[in-house]
C-alpha positions as CSV (number, residue, x, y, z in Angstrom):
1,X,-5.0,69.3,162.0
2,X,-6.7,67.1,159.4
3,X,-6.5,70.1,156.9
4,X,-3.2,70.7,157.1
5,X,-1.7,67.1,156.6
6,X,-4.0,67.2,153.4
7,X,-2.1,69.7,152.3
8,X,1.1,68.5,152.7
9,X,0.7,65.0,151.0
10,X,0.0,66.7,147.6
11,X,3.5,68.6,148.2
12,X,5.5,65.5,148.7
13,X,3.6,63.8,146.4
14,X,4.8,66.4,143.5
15,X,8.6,66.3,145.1
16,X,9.2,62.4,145.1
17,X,9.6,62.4,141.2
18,X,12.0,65.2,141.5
19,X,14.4,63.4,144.2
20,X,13.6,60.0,141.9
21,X,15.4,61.7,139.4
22,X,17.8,63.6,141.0
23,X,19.0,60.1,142.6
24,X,19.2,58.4,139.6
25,X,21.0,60.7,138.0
26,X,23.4,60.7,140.7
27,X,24.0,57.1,140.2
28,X,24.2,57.3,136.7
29,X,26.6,59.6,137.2
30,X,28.9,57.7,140.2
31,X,28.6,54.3,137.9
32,X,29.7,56.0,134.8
33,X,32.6,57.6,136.5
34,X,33.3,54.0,138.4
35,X,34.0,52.5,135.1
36,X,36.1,55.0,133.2
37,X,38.3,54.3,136.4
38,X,38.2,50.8,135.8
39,X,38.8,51.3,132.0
40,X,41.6,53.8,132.8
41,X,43.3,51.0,135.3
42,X,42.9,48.4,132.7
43,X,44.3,50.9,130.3
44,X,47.4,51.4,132.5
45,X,47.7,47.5,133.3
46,X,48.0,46.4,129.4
47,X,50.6,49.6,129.3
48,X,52.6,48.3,132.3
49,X,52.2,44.5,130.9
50,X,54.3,45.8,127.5
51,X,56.7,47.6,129.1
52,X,57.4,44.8,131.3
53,X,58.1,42.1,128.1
54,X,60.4,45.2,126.6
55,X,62.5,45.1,129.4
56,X,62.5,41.1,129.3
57,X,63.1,41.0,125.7
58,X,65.9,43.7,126.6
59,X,67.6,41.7,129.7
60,X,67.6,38.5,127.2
61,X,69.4,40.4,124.2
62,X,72.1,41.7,126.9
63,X,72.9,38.1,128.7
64,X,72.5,36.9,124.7
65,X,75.4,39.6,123.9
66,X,77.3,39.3,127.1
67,X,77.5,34.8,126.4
68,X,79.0,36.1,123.2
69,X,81.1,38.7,124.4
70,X,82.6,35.7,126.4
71,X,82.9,33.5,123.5
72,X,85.7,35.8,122.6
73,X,89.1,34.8,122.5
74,X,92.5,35.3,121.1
75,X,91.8,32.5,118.4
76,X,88.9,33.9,117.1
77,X,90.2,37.1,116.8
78,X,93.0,36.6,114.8
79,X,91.5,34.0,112.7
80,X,92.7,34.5,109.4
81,X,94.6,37.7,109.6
82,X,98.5,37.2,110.4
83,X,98.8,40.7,111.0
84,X,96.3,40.4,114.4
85,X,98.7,37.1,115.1
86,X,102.0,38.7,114.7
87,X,100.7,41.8,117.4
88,X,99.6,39.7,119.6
89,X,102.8,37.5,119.8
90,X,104.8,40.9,120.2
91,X,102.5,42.0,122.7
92,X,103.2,38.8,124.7
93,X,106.9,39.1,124.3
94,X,107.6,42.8,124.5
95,X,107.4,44.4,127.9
96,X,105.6,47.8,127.4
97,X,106.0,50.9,130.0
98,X,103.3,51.4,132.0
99,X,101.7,55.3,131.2
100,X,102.4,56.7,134.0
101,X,106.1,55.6,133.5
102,X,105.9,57.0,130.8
103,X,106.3,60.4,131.8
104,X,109.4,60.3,134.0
């Protein structure tokens, strides 16, 4: 029985470096892959992040154009050119046919 264990502790002996290696270069391997995740998420957050202050630079130039858009009136309009004024006084004063009146 004693000859036979002697045998075998040489054989493990010579396989431990082996599975040493193996291992580590399995976790080499899992932690390299761990972090390209992470790089790639961080990637994608920054990208997200961007696109998030376009849109919100985007939404403030369409409420800045819409306030203008509202500034709008008659006055301003026609400032300085009597033709504009003289339409719109016709346009208040005349009574125009609706379209589809105006096919019967």
């Amino acid at each position: 029985m004693q000859e036979n264990l002697s045998d075998e502790v040489p054989a493990i002996n010579t396989t431990t470096p082996e599975i040493a290696t193996a291992g580590a270069r399995n976790y080499e391997l899992a932690a390299k892959h761990f972090q390209t995740a992470i790089d790639e998420i961080d990637k994608s957050v920054d990208h997200l992040q961007k696109t998030k202050a376009a849109l919100l630079g985007t939404s403030n130039n369409f409420r800045l154009a819409n306030d203008k858009a509202q500034a709008v009136t008659n006055r301003k309009l026609t400032r300085g050119n009597p033709t504009t004024v003289l339409n719109f006084q016709i346009s208040r004063t005349v009574i125009l046919p609706m379209p589809d009146e105006l096919d019967h």
